[in-house]
SETI-798629 format. One record per residue: residue number from 1; x negated, y negated, z of N, C-alpha, C in turn. Coordinates in Angstrom, 2 decimals. Layout:
REC   k    n.px    n.py    n.pz   ca.px   ca.py   ca.pz    c.px    c.py    c.pz
REC NUM       X       Y       Z       X       Y       Z       X       Y       Z
...
REM end
This chain:
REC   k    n.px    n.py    n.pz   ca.px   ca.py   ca.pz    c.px    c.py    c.pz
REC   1 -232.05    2.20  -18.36 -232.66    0.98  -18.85 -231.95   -0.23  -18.23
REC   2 -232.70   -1.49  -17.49 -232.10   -2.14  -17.06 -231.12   -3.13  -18.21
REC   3 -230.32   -3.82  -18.06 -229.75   -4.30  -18.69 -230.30   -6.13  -19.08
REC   4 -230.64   -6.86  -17.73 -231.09   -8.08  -17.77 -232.94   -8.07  -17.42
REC   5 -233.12   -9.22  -18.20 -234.36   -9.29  -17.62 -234.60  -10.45  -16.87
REC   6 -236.10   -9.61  -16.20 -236.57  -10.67  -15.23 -237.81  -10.72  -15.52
REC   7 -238.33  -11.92  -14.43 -239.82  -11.91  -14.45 -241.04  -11.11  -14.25
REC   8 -240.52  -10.18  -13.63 -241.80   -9.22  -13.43 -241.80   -7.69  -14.64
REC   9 -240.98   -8.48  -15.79 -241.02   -7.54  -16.61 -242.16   -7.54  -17.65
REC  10 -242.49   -8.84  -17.33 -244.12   -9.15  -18.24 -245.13   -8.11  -17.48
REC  11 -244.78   -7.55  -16.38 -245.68   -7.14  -16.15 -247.20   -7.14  -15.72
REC  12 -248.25   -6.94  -14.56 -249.14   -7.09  -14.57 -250.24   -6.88  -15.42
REC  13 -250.69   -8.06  -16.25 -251.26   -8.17  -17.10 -252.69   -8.46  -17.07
REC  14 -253.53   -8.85  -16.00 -254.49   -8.88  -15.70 -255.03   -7.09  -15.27
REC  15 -254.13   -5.89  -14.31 -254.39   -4.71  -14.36 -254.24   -4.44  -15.71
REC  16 -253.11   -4.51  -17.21 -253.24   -3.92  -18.24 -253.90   -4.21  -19.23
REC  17 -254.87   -5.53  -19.10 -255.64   -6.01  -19.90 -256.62   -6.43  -19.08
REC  18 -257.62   -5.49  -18.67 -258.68   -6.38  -17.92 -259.77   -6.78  -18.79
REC  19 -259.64   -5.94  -19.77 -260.94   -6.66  -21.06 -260.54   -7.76  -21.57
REC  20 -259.64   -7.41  -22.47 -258.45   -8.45  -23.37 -257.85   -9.92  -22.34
REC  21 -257.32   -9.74  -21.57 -256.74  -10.72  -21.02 -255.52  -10.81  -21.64
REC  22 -254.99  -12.01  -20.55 -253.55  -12.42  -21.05 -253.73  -13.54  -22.65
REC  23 -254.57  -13.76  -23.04 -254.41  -14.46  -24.52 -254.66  -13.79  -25.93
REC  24 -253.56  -14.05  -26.48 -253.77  -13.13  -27.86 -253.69  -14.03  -29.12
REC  25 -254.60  -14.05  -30.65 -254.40  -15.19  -31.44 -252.67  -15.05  -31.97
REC  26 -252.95  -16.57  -32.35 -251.36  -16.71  -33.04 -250.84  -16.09  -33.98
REC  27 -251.93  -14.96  -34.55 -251.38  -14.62  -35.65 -250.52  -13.62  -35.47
REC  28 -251.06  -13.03  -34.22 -250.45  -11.79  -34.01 -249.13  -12.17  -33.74
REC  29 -248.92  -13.41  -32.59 -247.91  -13.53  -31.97 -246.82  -13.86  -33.17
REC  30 -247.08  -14.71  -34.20 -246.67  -14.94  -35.59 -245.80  -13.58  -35.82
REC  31 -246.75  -12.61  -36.44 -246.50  -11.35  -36.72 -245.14  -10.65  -36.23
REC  32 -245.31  -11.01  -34.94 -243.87  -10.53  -34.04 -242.69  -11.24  -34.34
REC  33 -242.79  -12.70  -34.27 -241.93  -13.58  -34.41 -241.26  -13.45  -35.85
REC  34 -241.94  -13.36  -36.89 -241.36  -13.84  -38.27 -240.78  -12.18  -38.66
REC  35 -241.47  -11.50  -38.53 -240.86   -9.98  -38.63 -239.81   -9.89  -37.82
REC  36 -239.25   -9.79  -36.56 -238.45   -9.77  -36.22 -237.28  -10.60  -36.27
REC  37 -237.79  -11.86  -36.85 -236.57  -12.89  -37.98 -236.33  -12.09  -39.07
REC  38 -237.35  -12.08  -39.59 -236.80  -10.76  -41.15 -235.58  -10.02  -40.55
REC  39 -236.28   -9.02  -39.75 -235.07   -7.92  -39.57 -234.09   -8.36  -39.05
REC  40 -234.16   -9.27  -38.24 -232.46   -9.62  -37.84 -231.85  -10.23  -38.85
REC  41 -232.54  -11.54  -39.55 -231.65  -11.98  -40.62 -231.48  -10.62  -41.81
REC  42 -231.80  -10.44  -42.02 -231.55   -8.82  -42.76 -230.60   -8.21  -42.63
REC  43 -230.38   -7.53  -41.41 -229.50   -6.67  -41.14 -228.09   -7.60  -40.60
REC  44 -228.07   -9.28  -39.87 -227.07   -9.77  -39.13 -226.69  -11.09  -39.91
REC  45 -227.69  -11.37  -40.97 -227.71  -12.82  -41.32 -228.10  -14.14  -41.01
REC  46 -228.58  -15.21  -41.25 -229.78  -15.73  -41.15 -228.59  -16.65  -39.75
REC  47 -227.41  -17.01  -39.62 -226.83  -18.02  -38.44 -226.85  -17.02  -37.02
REC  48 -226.34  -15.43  -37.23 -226.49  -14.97  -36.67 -227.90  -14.60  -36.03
REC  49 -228.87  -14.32  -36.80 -230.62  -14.24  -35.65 -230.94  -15.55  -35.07
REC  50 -230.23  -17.00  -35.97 -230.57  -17.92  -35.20 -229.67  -18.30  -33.93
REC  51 -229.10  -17.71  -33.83 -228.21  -17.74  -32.81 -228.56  -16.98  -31.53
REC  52 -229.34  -15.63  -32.13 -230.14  -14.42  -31.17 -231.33  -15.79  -30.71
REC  53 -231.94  -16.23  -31.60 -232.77  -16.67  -31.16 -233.39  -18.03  -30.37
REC  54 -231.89  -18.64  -30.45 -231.29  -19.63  -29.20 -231.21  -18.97  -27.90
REC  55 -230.34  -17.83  -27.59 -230.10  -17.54  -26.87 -231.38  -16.78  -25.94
REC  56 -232.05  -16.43  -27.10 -233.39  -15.62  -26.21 -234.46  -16.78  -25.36
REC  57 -234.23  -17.80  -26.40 -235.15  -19.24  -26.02 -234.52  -19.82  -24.64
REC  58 -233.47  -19.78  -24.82 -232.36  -20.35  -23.59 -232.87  -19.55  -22.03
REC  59 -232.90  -18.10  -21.96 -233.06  -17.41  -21.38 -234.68  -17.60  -20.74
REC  60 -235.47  -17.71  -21.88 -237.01  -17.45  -21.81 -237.23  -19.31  -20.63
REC  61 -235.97  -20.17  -21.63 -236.65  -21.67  -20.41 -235.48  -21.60  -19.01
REC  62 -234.85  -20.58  -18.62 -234.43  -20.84  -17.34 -235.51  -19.78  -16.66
REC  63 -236.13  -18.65  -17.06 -236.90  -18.02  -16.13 -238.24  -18.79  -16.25
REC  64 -238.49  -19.79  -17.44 -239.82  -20.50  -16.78 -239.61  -21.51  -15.87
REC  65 -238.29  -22.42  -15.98 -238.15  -22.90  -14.82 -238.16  -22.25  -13.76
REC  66 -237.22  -21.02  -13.29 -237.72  -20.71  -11.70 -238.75  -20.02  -11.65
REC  67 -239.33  -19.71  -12.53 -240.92  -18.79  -11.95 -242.11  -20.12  -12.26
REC  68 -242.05  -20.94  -13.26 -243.39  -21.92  -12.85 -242.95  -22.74  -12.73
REC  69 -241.63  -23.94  -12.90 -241.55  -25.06  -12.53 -242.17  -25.41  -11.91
REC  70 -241.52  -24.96  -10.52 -241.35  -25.08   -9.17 -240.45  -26.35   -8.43
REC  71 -240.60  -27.57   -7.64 -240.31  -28.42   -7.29 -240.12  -29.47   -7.89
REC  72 -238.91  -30.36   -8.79 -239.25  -31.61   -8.85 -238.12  -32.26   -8.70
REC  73 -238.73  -33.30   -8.67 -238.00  -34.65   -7.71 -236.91  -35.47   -9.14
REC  74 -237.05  -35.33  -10.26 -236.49  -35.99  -11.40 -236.77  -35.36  -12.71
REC  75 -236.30  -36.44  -13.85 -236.23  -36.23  -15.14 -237.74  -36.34  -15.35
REC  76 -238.33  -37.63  -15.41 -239.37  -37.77  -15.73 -240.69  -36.82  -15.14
REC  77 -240.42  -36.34  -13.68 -241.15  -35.07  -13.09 -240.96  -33.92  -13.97
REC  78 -239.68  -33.22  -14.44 -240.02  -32.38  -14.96 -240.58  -32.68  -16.17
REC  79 -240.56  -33.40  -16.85 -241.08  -33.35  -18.38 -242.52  -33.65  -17.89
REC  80 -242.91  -33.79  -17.31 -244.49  -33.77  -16.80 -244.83  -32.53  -16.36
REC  81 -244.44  -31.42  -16.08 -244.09  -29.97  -15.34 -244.40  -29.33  -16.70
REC  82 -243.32  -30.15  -17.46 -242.45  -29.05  -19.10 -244.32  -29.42  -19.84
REC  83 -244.56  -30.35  -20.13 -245.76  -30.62  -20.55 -247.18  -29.83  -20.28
REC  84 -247.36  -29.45  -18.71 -248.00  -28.92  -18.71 -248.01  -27.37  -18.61
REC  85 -246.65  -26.88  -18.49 -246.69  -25.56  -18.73 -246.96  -25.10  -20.60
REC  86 -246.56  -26.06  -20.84 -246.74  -26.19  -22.52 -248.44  -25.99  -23.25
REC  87 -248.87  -26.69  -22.18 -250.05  -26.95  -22.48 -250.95  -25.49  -22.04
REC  88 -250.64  -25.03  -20.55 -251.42  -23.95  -20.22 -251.02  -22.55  -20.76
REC  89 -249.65  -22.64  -21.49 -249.58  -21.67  -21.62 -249.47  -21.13  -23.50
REC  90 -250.38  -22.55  -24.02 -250.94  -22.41  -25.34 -249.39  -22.63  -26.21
REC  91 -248.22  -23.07  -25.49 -247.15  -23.15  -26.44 -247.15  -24.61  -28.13
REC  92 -247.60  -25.26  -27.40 -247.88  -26.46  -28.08 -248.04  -27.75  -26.98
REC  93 -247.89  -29.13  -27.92 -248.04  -30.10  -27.27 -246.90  -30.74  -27.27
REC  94 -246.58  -30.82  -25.92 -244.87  -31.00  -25.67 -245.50  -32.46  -24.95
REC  95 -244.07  -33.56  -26.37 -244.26  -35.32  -25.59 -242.85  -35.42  -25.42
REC  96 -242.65  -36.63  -24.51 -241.04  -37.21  -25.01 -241.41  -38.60  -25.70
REC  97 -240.26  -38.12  -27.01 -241.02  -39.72  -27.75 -239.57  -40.93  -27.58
REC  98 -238.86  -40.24  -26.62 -237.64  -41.04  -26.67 -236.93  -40.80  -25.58
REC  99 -236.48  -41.83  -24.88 -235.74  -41.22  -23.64 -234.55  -42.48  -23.13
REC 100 -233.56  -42.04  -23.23 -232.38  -42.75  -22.58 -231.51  -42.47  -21.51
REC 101 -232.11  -41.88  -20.45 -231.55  -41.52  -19.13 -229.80  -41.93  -19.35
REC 102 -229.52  -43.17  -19.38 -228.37  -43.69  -19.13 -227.28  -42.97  -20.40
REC 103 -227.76  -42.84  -21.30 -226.64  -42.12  -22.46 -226.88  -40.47  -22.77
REC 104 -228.18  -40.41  -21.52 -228.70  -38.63  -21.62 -228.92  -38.19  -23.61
REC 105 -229.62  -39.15  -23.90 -230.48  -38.79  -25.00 -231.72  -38.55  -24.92
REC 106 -232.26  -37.73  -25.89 -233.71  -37.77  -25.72 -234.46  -37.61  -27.12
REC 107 -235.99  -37.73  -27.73 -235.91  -36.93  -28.43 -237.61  -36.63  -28.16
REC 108 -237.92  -35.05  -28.05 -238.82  -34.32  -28.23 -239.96  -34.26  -28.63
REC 109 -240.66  -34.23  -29.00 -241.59  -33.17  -30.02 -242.40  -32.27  -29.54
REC 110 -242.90  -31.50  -30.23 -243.66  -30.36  -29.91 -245.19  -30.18  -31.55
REC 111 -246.28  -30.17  -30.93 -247.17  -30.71  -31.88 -247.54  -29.32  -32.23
REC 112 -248.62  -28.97  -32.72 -248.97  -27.57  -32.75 -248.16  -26.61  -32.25
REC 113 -246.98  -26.65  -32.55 -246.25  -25.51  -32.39 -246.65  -24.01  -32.53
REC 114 -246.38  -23.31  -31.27 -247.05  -22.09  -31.31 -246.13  -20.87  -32.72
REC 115 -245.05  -21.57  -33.00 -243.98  -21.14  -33.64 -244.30  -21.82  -35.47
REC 116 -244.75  -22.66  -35.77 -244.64  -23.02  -36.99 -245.69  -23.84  -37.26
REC 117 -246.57  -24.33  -36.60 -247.32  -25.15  -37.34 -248.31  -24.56  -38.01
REC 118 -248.40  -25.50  -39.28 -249.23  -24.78  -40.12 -248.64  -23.34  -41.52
REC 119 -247.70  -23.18  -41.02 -246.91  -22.45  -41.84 -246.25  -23.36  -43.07
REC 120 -246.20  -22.82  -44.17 -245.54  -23.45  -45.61 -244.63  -24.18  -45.37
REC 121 -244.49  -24.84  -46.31 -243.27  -25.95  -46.42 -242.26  -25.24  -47.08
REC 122 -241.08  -24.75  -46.69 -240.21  -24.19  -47.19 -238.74  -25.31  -47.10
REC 123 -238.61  -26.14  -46.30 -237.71  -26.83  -46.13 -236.41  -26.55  -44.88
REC 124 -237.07  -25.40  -44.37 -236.10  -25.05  -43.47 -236.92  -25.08  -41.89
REC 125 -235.99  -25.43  -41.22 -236.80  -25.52  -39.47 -236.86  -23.81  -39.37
REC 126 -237.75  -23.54  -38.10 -238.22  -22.29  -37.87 -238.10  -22.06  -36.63
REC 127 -237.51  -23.40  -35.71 -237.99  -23.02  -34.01 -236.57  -23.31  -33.80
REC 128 -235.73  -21.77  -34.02 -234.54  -22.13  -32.85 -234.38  -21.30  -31.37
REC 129 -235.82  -20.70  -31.23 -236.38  -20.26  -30.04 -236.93  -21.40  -29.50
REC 130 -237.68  -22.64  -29.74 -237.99  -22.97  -28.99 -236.95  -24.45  -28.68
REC 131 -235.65  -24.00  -29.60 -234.51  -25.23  -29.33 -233.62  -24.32  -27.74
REC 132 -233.47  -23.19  -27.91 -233.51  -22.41  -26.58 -233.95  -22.71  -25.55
REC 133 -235.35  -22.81  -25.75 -236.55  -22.51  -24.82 -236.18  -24.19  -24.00
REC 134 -235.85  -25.11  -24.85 -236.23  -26.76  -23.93 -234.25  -26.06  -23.41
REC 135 -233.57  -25.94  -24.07 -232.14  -26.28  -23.42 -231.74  -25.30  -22.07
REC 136 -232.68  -24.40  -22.32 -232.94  -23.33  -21.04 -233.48  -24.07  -19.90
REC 137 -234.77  -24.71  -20.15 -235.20  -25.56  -19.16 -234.54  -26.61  -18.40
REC 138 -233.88  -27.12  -19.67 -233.38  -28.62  -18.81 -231.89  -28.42  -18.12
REC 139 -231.43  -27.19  -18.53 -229.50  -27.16  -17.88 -230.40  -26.17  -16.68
REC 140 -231.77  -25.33  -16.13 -231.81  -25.13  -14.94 -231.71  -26.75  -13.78
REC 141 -232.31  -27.44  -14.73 -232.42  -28.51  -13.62 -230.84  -29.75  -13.43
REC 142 -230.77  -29.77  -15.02 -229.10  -30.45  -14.91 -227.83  -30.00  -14.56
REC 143 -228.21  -28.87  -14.37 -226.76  -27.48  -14.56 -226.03  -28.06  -15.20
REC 144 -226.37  -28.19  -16.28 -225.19  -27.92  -17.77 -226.02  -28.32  -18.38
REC 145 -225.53  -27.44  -19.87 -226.48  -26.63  -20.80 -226.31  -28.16  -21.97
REC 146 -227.46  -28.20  -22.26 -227.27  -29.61  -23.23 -227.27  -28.88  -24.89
REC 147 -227.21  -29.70  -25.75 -227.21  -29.60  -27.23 -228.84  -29.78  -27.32
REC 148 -229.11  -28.93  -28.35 -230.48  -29.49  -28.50 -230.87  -28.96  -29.92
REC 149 -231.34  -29.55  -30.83 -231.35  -29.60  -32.04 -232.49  -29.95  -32.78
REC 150 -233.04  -28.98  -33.79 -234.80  -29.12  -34.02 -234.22  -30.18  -35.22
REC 151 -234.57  -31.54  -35.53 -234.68  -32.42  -36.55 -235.54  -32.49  -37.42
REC 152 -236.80  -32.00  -37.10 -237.79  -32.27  -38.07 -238.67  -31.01  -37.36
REC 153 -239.61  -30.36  -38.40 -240.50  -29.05  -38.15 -241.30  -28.80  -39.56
REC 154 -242.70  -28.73  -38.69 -243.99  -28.27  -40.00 -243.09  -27.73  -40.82
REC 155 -242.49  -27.12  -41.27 -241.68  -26.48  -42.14 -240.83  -26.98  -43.02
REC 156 -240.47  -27.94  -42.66 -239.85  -29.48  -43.34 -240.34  -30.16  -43.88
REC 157 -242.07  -30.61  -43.78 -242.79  -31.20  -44.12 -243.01  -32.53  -43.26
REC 158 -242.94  -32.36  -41.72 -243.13  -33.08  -41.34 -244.28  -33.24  -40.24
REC 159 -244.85  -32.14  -40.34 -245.90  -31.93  -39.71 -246.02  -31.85  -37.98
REC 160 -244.62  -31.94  -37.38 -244.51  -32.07  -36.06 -243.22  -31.36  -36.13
REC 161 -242.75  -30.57  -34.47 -241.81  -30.34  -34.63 -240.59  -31.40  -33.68
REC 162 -239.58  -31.65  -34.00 -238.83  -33.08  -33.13 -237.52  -32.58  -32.83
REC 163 -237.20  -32.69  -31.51 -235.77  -31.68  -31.09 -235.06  -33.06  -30.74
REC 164 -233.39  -33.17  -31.10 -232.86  -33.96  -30.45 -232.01  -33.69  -29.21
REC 165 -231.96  -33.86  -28.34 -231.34  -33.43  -27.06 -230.26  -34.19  -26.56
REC 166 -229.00  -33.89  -26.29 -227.87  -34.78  -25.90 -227.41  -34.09  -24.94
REC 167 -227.09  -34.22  -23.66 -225.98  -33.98  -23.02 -225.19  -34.77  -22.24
REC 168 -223.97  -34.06  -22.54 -222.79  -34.26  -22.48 -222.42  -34.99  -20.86
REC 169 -221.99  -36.14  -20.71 -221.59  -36.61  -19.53 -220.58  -36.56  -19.09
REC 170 -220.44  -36.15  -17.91 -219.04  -35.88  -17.21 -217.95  -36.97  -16.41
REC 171 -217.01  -37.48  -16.80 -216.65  -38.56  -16.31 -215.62  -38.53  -14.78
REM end
């Protein structure tokens, strides 16, 4: 069994689904996601799966950077890149509602989250896969891994999900 993964572990999906296709509803994808939070917080505890599940997010946005990025010229290029891979690939609606180049702040959101929107108000955030998923993306292009932190999520009662992003400047 290999040990790391890569991209061609998704596999050809147009030969294994030629009826079906590559899109499946959210519920299912739901299904996977929140069950497999169960069992990890279960068996490892709820800091520990969120921690699995940083790290899987982390992983999942450096292989979408080198397999769809592709080329860009800046900050503001990729978040136009990050946007529309967001968009085609049914994750949600990824904006920047805040941006301070000069102090490397930012802050996020993600609208229809493929991860929580629409799910109960419990008071707790739900996307630390997709706090992964942006800090994966942006340390391929910054090389170094930023902080990134879900602030607000349907789950909170805020009806959007809002990541704050900082990294760290090197003097």
């Amino acid at each position: 069994m290999k040990e790391r993964f890569e991209w061609g572990d998704l596999g050809n999906i147009e030969q294994g689904r030629p009826t079906l296709g590559s899109w499946t509803n959210v519920s299912a994808y739901r299904l996977l996601y929140f069950t497999l939070r169960q069992v990890l917080n279960s068996q490892l505890g709820k800091e520990k799966s969120r921690e699995i599940f940083v790290a899987a997010g982390k992983l999942a946005g450096q292989e979408v950077f080198l397999n769809l990025v592709g080329e860009v010229t800046d900050f503001s290029d990729l978040m136009i890149k990050v946007d529309t891979i967001f968009n085609d690939l049914k994750v949600g609606i990824f904006k920047v509602e805040e941006a301070d180049e000069k102090k490397m702040r930012f802050l996020l959101t993600i609208s229809e989250d493929l991860d929580c929107s629409g799910v109960s108000v419990d008071g707790e955030t739900k996307c630390a896969w997709d706090e992964g998923l942006i800090a994966g993306l942006l340390s391929s292009f910054l090389k170094v891994m930023p902080t990134v932190k879900e602030i607000d999520c349907w789950a909170t009662g805020a009806g959007i999900c809002r990541f704050e992003v900082k990294i760290e400047q090197t003097s």
